[in-house]
FIKOLZA-1660 file (N, C-alpha, C; in steps of 0.1 Angstrom, whole numbers, plus 5000, padded with zeros to 4 digits):
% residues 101
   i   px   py   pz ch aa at
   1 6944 9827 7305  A  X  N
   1 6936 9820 7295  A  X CA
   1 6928 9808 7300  A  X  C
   2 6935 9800 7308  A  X  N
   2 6929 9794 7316  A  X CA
   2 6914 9794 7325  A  X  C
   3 6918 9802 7331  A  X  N
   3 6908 9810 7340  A  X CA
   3 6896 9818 7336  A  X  C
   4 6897 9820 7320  A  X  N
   4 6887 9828 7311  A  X CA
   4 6879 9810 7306  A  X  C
   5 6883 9801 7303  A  X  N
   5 6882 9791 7299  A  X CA
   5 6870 9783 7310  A  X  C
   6 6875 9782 7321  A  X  N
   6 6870 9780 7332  A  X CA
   6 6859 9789 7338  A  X  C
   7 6858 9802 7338  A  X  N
   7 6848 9814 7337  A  X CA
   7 6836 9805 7327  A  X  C
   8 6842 9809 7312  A  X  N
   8 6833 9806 7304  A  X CA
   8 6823 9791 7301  A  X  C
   9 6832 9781 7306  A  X  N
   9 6825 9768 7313  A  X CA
   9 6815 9768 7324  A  X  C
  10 6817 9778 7334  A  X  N
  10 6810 9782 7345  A  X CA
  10 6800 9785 7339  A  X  C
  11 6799 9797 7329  A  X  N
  11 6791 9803 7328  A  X CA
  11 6774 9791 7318  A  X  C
  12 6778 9790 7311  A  X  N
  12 6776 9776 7299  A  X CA
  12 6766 9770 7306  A  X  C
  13 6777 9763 7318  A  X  N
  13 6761 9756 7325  A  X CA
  13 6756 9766 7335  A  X  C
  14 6759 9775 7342  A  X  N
  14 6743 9780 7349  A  X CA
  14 6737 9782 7340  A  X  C
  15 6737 9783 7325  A  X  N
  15 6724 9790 7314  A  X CA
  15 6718 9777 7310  A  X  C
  16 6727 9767 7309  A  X  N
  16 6720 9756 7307  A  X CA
  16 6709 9748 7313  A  X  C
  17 6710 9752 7326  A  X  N
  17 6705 9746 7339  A  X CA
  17 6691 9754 7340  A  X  C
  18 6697 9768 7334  A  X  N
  18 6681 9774 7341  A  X CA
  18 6669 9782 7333  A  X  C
  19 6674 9768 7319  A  X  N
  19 6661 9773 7310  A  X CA
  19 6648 9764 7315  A  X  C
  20 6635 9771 7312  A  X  N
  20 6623 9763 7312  A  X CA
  20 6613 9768 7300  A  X  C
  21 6606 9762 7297  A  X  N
  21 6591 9762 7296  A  X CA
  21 6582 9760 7297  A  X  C
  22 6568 9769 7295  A  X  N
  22 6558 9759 7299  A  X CA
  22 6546 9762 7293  A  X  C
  23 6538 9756 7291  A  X  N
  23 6525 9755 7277  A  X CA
  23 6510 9759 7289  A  X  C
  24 6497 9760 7282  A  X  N
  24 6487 9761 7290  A  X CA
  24 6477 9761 7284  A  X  C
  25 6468 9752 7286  A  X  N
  25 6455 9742 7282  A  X CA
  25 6444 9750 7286  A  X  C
  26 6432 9754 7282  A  X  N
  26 6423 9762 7293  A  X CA
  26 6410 9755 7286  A  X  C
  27 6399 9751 7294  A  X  N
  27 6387 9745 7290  A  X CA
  27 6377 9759 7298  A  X  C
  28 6369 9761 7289  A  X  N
  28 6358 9769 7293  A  X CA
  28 6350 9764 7294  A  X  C
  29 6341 9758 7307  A  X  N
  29 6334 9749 7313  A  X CA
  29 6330 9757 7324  A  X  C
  30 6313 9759 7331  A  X  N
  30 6312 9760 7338  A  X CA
  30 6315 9756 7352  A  X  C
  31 6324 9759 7362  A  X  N
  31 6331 9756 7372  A  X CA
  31 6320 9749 7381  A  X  C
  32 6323 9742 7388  A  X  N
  32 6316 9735 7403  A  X CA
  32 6316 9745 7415  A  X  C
  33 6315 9736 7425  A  X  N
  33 6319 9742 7436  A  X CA
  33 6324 9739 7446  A  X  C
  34 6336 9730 7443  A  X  N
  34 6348 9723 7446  A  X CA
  34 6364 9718 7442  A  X  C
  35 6370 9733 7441  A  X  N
  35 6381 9727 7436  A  X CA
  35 6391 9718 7435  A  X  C
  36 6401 9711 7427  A  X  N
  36 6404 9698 7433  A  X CA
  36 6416 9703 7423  A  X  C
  37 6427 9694 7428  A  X  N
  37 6439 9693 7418  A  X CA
  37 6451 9684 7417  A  X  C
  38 6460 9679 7411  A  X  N
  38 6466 9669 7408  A  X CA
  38 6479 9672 7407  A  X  C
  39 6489 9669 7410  A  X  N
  39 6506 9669 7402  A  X CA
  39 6513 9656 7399  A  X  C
  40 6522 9663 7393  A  X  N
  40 6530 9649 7389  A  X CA
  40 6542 9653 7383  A  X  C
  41 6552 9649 7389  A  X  N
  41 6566 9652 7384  A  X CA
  41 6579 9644 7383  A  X  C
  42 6584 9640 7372  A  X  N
  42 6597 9631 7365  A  X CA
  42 6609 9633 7362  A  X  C
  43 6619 9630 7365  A  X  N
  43 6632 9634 7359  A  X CA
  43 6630 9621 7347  A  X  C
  44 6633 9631 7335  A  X  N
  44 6638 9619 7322  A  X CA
  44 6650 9624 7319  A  X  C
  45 6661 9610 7321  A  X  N
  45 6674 9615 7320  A  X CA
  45 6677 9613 7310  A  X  C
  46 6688 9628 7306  A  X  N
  46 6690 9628 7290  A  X CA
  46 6676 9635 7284  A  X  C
  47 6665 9631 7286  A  X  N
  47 6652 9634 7280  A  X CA
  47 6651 9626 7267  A  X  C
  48 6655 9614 7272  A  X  N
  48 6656 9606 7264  A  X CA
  48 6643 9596 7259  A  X  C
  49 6631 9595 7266  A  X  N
  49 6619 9587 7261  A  X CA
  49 6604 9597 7269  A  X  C
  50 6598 9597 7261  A  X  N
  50 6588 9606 7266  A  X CA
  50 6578 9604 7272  A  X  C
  51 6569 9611 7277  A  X  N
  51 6562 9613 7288  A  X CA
  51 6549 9596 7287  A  X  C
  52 6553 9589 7298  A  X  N
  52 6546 9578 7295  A  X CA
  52 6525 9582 7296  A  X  C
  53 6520 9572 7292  A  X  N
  53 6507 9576 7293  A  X CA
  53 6500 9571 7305  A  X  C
  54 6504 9564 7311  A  X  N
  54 6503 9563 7322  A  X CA
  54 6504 9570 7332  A  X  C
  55 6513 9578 7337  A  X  N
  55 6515 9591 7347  A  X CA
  55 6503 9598 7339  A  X  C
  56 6498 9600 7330  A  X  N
  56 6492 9609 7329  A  X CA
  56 6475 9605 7334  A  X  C
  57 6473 9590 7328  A  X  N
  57 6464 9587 7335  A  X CA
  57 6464 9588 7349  A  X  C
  58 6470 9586 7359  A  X  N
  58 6472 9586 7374  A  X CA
  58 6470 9601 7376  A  X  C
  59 6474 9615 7368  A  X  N
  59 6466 9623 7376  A  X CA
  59 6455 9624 7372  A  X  C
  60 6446 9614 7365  A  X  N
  60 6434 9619 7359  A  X CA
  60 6427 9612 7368  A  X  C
  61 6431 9599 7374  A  X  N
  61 6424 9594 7383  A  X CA
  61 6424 9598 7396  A  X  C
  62 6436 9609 7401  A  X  N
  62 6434 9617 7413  A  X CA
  62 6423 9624 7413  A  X  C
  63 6423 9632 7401  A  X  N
  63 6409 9644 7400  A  X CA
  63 6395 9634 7405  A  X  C
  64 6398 9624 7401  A  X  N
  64 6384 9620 7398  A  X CA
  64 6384 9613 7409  A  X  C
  65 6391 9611 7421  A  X  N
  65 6390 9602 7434  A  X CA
  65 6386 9610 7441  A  X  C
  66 6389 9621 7438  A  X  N
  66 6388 9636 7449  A  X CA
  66 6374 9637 7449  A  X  C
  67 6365 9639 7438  A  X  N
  67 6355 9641 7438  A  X CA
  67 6342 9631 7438  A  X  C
  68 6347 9616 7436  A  X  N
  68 6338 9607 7441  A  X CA
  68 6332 9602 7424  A  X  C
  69 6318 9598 7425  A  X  N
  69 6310 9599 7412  A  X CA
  69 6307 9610 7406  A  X  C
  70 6307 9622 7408  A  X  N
  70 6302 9634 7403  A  X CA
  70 6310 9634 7395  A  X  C
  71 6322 9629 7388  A  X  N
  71 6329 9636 7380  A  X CA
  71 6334 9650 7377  A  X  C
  72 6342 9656 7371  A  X  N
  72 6352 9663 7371  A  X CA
  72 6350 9677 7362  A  X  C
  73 6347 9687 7359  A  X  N
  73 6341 9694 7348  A  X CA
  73 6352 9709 7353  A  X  C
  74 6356 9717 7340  A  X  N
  74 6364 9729 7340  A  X CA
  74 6380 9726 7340  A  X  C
  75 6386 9719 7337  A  X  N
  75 6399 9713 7333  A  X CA
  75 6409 9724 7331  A  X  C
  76 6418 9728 7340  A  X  N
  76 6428 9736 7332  A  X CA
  76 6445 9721 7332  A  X  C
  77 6449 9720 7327  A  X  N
  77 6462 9715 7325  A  X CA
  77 6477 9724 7324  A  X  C
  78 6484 9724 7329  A  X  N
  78 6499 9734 7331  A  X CA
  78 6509 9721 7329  A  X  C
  79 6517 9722 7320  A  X  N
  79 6529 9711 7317  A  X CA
  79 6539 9722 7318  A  X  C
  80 6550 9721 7320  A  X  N
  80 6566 9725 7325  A  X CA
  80 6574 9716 7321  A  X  C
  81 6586 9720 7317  A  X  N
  81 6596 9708 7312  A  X CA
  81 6606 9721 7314  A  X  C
  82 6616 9719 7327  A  X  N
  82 6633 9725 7328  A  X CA
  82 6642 9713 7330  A  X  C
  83 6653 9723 7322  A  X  N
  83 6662 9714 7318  A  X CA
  83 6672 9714 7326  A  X  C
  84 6678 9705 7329  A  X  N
  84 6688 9709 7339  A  X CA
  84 6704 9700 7329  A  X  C
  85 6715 9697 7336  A  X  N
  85 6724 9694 7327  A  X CA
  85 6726 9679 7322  A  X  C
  86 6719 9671 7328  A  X  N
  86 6719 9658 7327  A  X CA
  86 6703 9653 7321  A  X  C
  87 6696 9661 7323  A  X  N
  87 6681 9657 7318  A  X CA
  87 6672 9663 7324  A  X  C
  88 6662 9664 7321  A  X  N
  88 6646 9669 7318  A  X CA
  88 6635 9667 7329  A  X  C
  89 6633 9677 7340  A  X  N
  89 6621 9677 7349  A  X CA
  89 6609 9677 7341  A  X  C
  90 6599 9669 7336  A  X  N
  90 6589 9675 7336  A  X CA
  90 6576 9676 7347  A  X  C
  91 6569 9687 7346  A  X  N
  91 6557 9685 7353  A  X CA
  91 6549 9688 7349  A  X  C
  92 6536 9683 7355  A  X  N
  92 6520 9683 7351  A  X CA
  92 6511 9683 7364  A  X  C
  93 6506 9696 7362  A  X  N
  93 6496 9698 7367  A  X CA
  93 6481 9701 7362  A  X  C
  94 6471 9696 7371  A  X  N
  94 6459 9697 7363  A  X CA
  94 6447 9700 7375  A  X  C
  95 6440 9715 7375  A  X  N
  95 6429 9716 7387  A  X CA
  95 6418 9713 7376  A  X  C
  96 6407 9709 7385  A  X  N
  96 6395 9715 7381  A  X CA
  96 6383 9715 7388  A  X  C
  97 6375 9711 7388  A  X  N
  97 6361 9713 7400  A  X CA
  97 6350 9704 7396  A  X  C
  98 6346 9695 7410  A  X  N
  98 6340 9688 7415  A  X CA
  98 6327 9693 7403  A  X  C
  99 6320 9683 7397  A  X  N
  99 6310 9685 7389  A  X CA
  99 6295 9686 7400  A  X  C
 100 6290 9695 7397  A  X  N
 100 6273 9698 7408  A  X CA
 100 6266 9683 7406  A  X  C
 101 6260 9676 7417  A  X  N
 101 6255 9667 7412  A  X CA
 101 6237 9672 7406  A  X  C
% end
């Protein structure tokens, strides 16, 4: 009984560990002709306070370092959040391409 107990504890957290999901933003924008791209990723333990706005500003200002003054045009964004047993990876990623001057 024991040992069924301990099985079934086992089992509990690998499933807990190895859910995810993930969402997907798509802008229909004529593309450049320079792709560029950004990440960013956080453990929130517990998943206890949410995604600050700041990290999200900082990959916005990668895109846009990459590419200079031309700014940034064709935006896709990809967020992920897996959970693991103590708290919450999220990530964010965002390509998109160098605007034609």
């Amino acid at each position: 009984m024991r040992l069924t107990k301990q099985l079934l504890g086992l089992a509990v957290l690998v499933a807990a560990s190895a859910c995810a999901t993930a969402s997907v933003s798509y802008s229909d924008v004529a593309p450049g002709n320079q792709p560029v791209s950004a990440k960013s990723s956080k453990f929130n333990f517990l998943g206890l306070t949410p995604t600050p706005m700041e990290r999200l500003a900082e990959v916005r200002d990668a895109l846009n370092e990459q590419c200079g003054d031309r700014g940034v045009t064709g935006i896709v964004a990809k967020t992920s959040t897996v959970y693991v047993i103590i708290g919450v990876i999220e990530k964010t990623e965002v390509t998109g391409y160098c605007a034609q001057p």
